[in-house]
C-alpha positions as CSV (number, residue, x, y, z in Angstrom):
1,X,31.6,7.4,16.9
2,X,29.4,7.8,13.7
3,X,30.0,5.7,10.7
4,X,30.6,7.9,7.5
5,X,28.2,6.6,4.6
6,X,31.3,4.6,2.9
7,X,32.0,2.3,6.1
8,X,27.9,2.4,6.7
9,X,27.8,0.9,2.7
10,X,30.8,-1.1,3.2
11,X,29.4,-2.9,6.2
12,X,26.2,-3.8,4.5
13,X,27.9,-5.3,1.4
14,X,30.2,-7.3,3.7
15,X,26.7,-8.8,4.8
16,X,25.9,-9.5,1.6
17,X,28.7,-10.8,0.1
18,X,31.5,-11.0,2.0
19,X,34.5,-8.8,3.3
20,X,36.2,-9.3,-0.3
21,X,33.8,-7.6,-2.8
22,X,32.3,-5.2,0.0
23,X,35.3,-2.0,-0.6
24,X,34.4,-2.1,-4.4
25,X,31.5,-2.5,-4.1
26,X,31.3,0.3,-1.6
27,X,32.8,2.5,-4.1
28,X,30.7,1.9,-6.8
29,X,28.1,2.7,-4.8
30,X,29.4,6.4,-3.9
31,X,29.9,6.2,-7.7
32,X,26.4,5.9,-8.5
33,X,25.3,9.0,-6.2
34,X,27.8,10.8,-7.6
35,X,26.4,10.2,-11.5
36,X,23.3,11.5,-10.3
37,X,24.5,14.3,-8.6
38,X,22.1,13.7,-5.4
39,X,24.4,12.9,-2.4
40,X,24.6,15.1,0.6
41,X,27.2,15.9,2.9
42,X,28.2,12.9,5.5
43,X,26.7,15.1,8.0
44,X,23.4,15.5,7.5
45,X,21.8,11.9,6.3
46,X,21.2,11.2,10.3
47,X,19.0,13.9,10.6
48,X,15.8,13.0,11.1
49,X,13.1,14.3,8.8
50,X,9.2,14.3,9.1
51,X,8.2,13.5,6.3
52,X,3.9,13.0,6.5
53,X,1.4,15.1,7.9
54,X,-2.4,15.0,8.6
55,X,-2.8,16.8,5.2
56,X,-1.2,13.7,3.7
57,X,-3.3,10.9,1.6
58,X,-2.2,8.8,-1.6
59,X,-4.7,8.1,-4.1
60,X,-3.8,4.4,-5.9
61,X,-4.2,4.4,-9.5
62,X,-3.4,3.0,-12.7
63,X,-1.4,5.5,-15.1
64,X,-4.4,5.0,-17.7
65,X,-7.6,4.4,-15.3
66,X,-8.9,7.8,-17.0
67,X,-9.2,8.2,-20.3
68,X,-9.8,10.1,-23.3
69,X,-9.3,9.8,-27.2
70,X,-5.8,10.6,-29.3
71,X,-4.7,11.4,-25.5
72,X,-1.5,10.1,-23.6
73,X,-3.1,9.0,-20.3
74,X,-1.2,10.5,-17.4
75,X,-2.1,13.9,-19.4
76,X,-5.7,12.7,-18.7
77,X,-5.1,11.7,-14.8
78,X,-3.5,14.8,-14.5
79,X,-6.4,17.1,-15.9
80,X,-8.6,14.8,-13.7
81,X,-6.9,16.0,-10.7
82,X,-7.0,19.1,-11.3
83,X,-10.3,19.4,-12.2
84,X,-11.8,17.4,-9.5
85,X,-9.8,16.7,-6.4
86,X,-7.1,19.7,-6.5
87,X,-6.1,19.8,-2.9
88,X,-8.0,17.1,-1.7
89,X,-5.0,14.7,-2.2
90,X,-1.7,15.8,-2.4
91,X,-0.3,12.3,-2.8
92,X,-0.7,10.3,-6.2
93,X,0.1,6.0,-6.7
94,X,0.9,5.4,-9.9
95,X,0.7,1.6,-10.2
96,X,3.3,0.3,-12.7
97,X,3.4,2.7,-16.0
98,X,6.4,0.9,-17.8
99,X,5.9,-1.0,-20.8
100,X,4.9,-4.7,-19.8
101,X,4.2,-8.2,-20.9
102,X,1.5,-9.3,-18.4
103,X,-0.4,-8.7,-14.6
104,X,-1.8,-5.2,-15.7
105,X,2.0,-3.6,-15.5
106,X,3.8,-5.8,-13.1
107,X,5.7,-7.6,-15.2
108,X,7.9,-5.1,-16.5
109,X,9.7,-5.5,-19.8
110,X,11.6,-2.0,-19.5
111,X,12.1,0.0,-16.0
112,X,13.2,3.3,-17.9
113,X,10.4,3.4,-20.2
114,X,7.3,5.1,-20.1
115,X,4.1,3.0,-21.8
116,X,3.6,4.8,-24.9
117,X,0.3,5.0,-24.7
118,X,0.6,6.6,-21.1
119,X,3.0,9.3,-21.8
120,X,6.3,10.2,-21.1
121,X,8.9,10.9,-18.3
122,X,8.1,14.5,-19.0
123,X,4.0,13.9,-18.0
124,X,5.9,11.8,-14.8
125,X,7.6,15.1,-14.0
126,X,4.8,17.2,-14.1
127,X,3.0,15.1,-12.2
128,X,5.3,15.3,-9.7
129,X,5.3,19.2,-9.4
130,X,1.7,19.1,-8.5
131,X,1.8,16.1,-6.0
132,X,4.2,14.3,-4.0
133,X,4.5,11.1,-6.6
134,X,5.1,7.5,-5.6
135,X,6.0,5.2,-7.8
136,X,6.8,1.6,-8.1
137,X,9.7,-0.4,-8.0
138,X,8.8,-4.0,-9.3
139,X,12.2,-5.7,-8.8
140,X,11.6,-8.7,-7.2
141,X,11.2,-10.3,-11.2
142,X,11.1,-9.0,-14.5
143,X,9.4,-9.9,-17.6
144,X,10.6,-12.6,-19.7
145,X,10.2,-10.1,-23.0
146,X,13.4,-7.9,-21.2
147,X,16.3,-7.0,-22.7
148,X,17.6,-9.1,-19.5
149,X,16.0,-12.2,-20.0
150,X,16.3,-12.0,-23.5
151,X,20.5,-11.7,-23.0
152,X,20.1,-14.8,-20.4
153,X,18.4,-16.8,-23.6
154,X,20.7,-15.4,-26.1
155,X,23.8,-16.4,-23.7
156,X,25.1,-12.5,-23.4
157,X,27.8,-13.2,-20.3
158,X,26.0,-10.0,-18.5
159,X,23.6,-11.4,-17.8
160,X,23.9,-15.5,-16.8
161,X,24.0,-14.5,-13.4
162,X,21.1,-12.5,-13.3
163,X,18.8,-14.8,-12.8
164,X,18.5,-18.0,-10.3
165,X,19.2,-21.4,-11.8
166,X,17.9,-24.2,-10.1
167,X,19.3,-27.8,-10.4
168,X,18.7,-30.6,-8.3
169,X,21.0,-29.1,-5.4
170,X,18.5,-27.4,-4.4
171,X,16.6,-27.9,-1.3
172,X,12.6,-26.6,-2.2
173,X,10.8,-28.2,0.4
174,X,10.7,-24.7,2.8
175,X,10.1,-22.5,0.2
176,X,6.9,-20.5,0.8
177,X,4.7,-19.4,-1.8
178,X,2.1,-16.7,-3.0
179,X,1.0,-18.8,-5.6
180,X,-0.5,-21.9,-7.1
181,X,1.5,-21.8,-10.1
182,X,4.3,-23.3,-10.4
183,X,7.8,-22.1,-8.5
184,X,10.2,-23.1,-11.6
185,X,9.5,-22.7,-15.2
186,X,11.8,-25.0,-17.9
187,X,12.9,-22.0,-20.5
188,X,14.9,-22.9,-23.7
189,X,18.3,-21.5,-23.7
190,X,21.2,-21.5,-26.5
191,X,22.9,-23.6,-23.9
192,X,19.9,-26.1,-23.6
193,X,16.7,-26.6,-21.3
194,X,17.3,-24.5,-18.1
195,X,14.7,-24.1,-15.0
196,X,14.1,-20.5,-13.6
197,X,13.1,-19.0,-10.5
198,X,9.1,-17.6,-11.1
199,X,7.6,-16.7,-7.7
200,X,4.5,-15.4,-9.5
201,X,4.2,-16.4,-12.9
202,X,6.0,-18.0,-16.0
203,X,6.0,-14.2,-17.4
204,X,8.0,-12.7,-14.6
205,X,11.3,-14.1,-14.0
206,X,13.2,-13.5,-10.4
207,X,16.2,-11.4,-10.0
208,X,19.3,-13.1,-8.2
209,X,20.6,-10.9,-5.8
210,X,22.8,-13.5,-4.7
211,X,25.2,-11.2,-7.9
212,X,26.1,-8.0,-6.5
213,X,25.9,-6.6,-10.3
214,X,22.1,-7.3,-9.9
215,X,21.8,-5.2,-6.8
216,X,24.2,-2.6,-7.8
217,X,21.7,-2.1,-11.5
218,X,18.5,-1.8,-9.0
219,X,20.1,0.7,-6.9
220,X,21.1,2.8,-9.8
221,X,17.3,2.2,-11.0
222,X,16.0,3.4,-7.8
223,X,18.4,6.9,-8.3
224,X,17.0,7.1,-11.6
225,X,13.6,7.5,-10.5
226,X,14.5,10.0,-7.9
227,X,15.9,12.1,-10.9
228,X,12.7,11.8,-12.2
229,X,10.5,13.8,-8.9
230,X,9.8,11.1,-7.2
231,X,9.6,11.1,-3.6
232,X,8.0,7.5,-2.6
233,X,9.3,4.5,-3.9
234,X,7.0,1.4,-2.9
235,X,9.0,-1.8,-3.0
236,X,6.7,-4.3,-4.7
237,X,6.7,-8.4,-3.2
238,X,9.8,-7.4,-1.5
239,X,9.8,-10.3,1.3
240,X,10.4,-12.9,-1.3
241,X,13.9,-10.7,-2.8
242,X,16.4,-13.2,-1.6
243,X,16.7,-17.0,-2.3
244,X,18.4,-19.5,-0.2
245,X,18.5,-23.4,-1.0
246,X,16.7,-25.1,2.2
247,X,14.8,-21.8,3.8
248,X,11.6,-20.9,3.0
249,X,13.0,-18.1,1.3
250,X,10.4,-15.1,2.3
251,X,12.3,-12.7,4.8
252,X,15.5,-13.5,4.7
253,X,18.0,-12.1,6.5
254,X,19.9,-10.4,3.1
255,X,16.5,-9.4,1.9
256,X,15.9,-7.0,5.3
257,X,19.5,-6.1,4.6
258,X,19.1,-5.4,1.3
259,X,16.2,-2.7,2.4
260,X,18.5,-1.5,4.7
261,X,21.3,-0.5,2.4
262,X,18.3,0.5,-0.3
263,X,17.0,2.8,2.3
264,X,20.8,4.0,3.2
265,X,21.4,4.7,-0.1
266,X,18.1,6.6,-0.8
267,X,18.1,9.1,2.0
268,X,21.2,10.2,1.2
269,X,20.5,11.0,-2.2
270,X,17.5,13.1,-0.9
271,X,16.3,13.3,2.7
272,X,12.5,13.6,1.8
273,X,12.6,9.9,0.1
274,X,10.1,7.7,1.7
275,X,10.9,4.2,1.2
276,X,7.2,1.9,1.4
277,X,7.9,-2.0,1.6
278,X,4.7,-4.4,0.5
279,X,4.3,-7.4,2.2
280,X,1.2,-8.9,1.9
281,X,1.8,-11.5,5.1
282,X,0.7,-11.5,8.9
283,X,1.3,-8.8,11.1
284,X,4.5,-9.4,13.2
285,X,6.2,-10.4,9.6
286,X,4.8,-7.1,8.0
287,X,6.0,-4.8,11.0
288,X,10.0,-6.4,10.5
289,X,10.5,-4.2,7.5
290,X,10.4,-1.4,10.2
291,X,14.0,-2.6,11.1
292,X,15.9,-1.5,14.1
293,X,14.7,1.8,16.3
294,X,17.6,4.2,17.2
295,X,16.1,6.1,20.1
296,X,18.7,8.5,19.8
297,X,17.7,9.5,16.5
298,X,14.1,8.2,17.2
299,X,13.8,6.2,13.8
300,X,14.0,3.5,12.1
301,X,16.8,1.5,9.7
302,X,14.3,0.2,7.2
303,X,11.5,1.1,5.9
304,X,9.8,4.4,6.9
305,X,6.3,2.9,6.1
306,X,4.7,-0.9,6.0
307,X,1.3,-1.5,4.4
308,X,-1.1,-2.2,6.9
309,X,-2.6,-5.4,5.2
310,X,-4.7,-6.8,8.0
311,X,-6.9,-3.4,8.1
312,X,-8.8,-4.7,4.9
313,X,-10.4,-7.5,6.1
314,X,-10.7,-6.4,9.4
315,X,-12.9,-3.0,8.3
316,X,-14.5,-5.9,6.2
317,X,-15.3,-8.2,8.8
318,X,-16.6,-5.8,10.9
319,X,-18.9,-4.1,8.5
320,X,-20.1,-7.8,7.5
321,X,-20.7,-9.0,11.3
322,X,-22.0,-6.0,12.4
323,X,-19.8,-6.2,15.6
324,X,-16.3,-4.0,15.9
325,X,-15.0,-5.9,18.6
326,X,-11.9,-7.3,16.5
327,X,-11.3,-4.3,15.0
328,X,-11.5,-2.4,18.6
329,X,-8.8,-4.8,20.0
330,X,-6.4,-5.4,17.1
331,X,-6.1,-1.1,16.9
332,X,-5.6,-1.3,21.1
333,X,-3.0,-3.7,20.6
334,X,-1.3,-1.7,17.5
335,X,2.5,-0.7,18.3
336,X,4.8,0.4,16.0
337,X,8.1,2.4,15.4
338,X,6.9,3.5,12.0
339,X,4.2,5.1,9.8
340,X,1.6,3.1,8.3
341,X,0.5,3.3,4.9
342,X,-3.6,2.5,5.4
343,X,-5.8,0.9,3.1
344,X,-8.7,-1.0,2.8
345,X,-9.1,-1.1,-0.9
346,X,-6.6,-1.7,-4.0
347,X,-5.6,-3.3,-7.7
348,X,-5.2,-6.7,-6.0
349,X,-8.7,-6.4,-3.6
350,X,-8.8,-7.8,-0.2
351,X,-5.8,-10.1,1.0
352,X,-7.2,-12.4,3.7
353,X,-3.6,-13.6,4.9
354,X,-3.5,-11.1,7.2
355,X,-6.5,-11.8,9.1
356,X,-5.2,-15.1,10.7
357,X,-4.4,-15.2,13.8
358,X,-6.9,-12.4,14.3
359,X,-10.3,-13.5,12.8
360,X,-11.6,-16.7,13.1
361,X,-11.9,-19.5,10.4
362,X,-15.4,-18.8,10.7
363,X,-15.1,-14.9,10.8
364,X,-12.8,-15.3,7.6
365,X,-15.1,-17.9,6.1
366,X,-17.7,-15.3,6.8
367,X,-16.2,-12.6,4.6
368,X,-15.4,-14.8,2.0
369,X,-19.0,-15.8,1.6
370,X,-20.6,-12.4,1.2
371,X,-18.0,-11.4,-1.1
372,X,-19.0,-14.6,-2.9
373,X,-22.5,-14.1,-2.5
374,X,-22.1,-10.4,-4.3
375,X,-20.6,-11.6,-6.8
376,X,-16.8,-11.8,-6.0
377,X,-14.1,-13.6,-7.2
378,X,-11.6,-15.9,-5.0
379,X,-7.6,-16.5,-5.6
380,X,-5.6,-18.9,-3.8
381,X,-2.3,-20.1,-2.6
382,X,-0.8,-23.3,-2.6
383,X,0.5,-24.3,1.3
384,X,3.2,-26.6,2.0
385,X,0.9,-29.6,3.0
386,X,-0.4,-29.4,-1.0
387,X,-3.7,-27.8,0.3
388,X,-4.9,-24.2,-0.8
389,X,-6.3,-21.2,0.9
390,X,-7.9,-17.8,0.0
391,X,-5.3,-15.2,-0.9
392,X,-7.1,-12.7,-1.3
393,X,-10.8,-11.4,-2.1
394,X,-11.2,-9.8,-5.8
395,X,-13.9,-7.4,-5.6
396,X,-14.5,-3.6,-5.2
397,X,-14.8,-2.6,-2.0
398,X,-18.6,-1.0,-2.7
399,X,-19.7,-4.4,-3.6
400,X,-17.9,-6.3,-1.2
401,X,-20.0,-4.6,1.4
402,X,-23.4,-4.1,-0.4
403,X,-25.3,-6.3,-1.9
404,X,-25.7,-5.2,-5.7
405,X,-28.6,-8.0,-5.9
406,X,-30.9,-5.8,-3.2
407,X,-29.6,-2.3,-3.5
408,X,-30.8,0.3,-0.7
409,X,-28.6,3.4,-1.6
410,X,-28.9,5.2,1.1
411,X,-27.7,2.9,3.6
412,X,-25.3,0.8,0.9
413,X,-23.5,4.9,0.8
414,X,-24.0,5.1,4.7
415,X,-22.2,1.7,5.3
416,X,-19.4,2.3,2.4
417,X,-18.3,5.5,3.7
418,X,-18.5,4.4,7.7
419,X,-15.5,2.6,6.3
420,X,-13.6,5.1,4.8
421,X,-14.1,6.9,8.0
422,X,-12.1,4.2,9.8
423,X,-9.9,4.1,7.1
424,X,-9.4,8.2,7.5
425,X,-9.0,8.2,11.5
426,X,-7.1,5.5,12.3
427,X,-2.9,6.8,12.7
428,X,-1.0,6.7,10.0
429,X,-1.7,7.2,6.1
430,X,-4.4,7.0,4.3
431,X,-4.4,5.1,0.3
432,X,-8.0,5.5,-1.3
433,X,-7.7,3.5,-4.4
434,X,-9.3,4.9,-7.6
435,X,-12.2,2.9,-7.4
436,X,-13.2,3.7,-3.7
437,X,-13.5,7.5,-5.1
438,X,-16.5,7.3,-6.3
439,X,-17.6,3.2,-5.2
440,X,-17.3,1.7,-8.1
441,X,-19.2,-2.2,-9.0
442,X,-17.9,-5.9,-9.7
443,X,-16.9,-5.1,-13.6
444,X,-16.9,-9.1,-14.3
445,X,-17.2,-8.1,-18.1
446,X,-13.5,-7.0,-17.5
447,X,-12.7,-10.5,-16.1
448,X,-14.2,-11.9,-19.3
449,X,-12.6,-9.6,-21.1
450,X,-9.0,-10.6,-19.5
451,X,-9.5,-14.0,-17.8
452,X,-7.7,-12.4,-14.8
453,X,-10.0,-12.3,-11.6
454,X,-8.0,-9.4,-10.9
455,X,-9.5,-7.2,-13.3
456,X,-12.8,-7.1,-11.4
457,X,-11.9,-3.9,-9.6
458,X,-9.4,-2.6,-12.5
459,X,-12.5,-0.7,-14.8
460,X,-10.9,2.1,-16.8
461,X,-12.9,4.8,-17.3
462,X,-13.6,7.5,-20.0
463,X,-13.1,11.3,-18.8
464,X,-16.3,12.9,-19.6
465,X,-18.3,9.8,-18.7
466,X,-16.4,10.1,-15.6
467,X,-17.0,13.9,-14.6
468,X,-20.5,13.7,-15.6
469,X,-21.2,11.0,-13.5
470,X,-19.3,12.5,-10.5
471,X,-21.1,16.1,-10.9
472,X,-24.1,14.7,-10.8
473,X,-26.6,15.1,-7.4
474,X,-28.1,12.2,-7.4
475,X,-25.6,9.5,-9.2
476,X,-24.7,7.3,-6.4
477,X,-21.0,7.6,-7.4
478,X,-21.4,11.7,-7.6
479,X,-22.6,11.1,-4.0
480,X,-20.2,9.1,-2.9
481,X,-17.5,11.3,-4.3
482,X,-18.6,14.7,-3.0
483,X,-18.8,13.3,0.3
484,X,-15.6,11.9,0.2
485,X,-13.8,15.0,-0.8
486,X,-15.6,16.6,1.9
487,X,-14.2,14.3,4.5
488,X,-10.5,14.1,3.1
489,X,-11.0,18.3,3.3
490,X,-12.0,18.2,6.7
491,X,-9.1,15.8,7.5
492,X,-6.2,18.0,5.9
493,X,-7.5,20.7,8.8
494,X,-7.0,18.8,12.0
495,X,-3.7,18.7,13.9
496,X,-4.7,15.6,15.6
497,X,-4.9,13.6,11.9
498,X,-1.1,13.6,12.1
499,X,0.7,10.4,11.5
500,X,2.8,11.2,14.4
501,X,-0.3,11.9,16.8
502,X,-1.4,9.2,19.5
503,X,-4.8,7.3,19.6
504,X,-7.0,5.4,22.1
505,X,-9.9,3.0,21.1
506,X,-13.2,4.0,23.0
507,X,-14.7,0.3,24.1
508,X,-18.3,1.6,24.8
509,X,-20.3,-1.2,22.7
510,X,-19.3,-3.8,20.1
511,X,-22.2,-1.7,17.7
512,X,-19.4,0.8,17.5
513,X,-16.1,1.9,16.5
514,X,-14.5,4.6,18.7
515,X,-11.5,6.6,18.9
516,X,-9.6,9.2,20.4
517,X,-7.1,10.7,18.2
518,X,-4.6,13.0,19.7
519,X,-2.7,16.1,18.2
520,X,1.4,16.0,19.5
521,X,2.2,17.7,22.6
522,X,-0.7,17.0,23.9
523,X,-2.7,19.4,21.4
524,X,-6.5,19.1,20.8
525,X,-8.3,15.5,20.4
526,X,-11.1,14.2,18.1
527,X,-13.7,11.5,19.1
528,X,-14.1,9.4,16.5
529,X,-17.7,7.4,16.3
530,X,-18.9,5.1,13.7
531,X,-21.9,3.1,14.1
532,X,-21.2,0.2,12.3
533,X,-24.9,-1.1,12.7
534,X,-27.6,-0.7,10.6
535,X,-30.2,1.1,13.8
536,X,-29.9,4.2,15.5
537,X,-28.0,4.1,18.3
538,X,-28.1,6.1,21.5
539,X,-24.4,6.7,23.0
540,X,-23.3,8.7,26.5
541,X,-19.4,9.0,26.8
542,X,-18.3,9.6,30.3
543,X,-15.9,12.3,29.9
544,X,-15.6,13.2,34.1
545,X,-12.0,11.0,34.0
546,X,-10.4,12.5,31.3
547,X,-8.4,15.5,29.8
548,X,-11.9,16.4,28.2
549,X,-13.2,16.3,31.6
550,X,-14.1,20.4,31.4
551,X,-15.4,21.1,28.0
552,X,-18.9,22.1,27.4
553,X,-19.9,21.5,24.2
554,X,-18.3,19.7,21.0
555,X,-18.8,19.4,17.3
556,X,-18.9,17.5,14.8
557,X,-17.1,18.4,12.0
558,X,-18.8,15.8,9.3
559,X,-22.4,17.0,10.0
560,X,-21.5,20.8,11.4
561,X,-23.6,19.8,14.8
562,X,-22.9,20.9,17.9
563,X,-23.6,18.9,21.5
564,X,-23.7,19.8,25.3
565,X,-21.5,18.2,27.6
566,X,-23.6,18.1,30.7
567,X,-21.6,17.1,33.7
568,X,-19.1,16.1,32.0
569,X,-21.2,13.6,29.7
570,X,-21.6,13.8,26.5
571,X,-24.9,11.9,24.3
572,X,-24.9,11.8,21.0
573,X,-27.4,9.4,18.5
574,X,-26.2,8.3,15.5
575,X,-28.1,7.3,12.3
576,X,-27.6,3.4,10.6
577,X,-24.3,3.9,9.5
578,X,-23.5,7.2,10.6
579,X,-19.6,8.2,11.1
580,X,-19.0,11.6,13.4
581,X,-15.5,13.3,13.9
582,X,-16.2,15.6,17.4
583,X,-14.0,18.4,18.1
């Protein structure tokens, strides 16, 4: 028999905290939905509901990446889309837009409050009337400037459970970390010297979920935003939510729980809610936040979509060796129960975490010497031993694969763009960050500028300076661009592009990436080539064995070529570089 939402609530909290606090706190919950006037009938939150497409992708940006004078910023990105990618993208990122004390918007001193300088909710809300708007929910910590923190100081009752108090009970030694800084940070209170939990930095302060008031405020958060048109809510650093004495406290048992209930709670304020959880960690741990599969209802418990971190490096690695063997047999082995939310570029560059276990040391130390060599910057994370290793690689993505010290545009385009192919074709979602539009360079001016290495791929741009360069033919970023928007149109056309479709790596030589990409219901396919070498290459596909066995001719929808299948082969040459999509 089906669980109404109260005993589904009610049996979560009674995870959490026990069979005492879990009816009130079940209540309150049903209160909150109430308040915001978003819960549906008991009925209909097991419904399953498609919720992507193959028209879907999610540009990543900053709320003030564009720019323009006496302007409030998301007025700017707005007139940006409009102007330049319209329909292209139908999905918009907006990295943190809240005021904040530090890490470009992720330490957040006020969740309700708009920047100033970006806007207002109102520009949020027109936003979200022109594209499906997902935001982020930065609740792991919060910055040491909030009204929170600042009450904790201060001694305000409210809030001296808020936060996670550490004393010399507590068992460290499992604890795993992000970071090299240091996990506790001594803060002056009117009731003397405490030390508090700081995952990620002295600035951002963790929440204790251990008190259900915590959980109970994020939750009523996370219903706020939905007021506000917002139909994806990315859970930022999630894995590290829930702290235990003696555990290494990253995936806890009450933090996949606490995703549950989040996602519980969400869907039945609004069925079209995607909830995206970020986990920058190896495979097998990223895939968790998945959760159960109910074949009955085919879906998940979780989350309806998981970064897919190791695709970065891998795209990287493969484009750097020349050889797409690893990537070929990591997307054969791919399983998964849920959508993937792809990307190979973003704010916080290229995390290398996710490549054990797949690459190499030597493949990894690979990558992380060209990036060095063209100019990129390395952050690391302490291990338990006391030893460090590369987080993650802080570059753009253009320079990362080209080498800004002997530039060859045409081939430096050809080989940046083979990987947004992959990127494009592979199933699941696609997330083209800001900078990838147009393949932006290193900006290590803006690392001077901020002394965060970070900042090398966060360049903010001015709006005229901006179009101009992107209108014009031969600016290598007005290149770049147009082609792009090409792609991402031809994309939003094909059936088999869905997130729900199947796919089949083509193993014909390591010089190339191939893939079959299938529509539903066993609807048309697309071949999907990309010579990842820098020579022509000369390929026959052996259709005879296959559902293409009796076609005679296909196309390819990037160049508008057409080819012969001649007994049931099919030979196609592709430039250095070149990426085809055959129909």
């Amino acid at each position: 028999m089906d669980l109404s939402l109260g005993q589904k609530l009610t049996e979560h909290f009674t995870f959490l905290y026990g069979e005492t606090q879990s009816g009130e706190l079940s209540q309150k919950t049903l209160a909150l939905l109430e308040k915001h006037q978003l819960r549906r009938k008991d009925s209909a939150f097991d419904k399953p509901v498609k919720k992507f497409s193959e028209a879907d992708s999610i540009l990543i940006t900053y709320g003030d990446s564009i720019q323009e004078a006496a302007q409030p910023t998301l007025q700017t990105l707005r007139k940006f889309l409009d102007s330049c990618l319209d329909e292209k993208i139908n999905t918009l990122h907006i990295l943190p837009f809240f005021p904040y004390s530090s890490d470009d918007g992720f330490s957040v001193i006020d969740y309700r409050k708009i920047d100033p300088q970006l806007g207002t909710w109102h520009d949020i809300r027109a936003l979200a009337n022109s594209k499906k708007l997902m935001i982020d929910a930065v609740i792991n910590h919060i910055s040491r400037e909030s009204e929170w923190f600042q009450g904790y100081l201060n001694g305000d009752p409210k809030y001296q459970n808020y936060f996670i108090t550490v004393d010399s009970s507590w068992d460290l030694s499992k604890v795993v970390r992000p970071r090299t800084s240091p996990l506790l940070t001594e803060v002056e209170t009117i009731n003397g010297p405490k030390k508090v939990w700081t995952t990620f930095s002295a600035d951002q302060i963790d929440l204790n979920y251990a008190n259900p008031e915590v959980l109970l405020a994020i939750l009523d958060l996370l219903l706020f935003y939905l007021d506000q048109g917002v139909t994806i809510i990315r859970l930022d650093a999630i894995a590290y939510l829930w702290k235990e004495s003696g555990t290494t406290c990253i995936h806890l048992p009450q933090t996949h729980r606490v995703v549950k209930l989040m996602r519980l709670i969400l869907e039945a304020a609004n069925p079209e809610v995607v909830l995206i959880t970020e986990t920058n960690v190896p495979h097998m741990e990223n895939i968790s936040y998945f959760g159960s599969y109910d074949y009955a209802l085919k879906r998940t418990d979780e989350a309806h979509m998981v970064y897919q971190f190791p695709l970065a490096p891998l795209v990287l690695h493969t484009l750097v060796s020349g050889s797409a063997k690893r990537l070929t047999d990591w997307v054969e082995g791919l399983e998964s129960t849920g959508i993937f939310f792809n990307f190979i570029a973003s704010h916080d560059g290229i995390g290398m975490l996710p490549a054990h276990g797949i690459l190499t040391d030597e493949e990894i130390q690979n990558v992380i010497d060209q990036v060095s060599h063209h100019g990129g910057l390395l952050s690391h994370r302490s291990n338990p031993d006391g030893s460090r290793t590369v987080y993650e690689l802080n570059t753009t993505l253009y320079d990362a694969l080209n080498d800004p010290n002997n530039p060859d545009p045409t081939v430096d385009i050809n080989r940046f763009l083979a990987s947004q192919v992959i990127l494009m074709s592979l199933a699941g979602v696609p997330g083209i960050y800001y900078h990838s539009l147009f393949g932006s360079r290193n900006s290590l001016a803006n690392v001077q500028k901020t002394g965060r290495a970070r900042s090398i791929n966060r360049k903010k741009f001015a709006l005229k300076e901006l179009e101009s360069r992107l209108k014009h033919p031969k600016n290598i970023n007005g290149k770049i661009f147009c082609q792009l928007r090409e792609l991402l149109s031809i994309r939003t056309q094909q059936v088999a592009f869905t997130p729900y479709g199947e796919q089949d790596t083509l193993k014909i030589d390591d010089r190339l990436f191939g893939l079959v990409r299938y529509a539903p219901n066993g609807g048309s396919g697309i071949f999907v080539l990309v010579n990842i070498s820098s020579e022509h290459y000369d390929v026959t596909i052996n259709l005879v064995n296959s559902i293409f066995k009796n076609l005679q001719e296909m196309d390819d929808l990037i160049a508008g070529e057409s080819f012969a299948v001649l007994d049931g082969k099919l030979r196609v040459i592709l430039g250095p570089y070149q990426s085809m999509w055959l129909k």
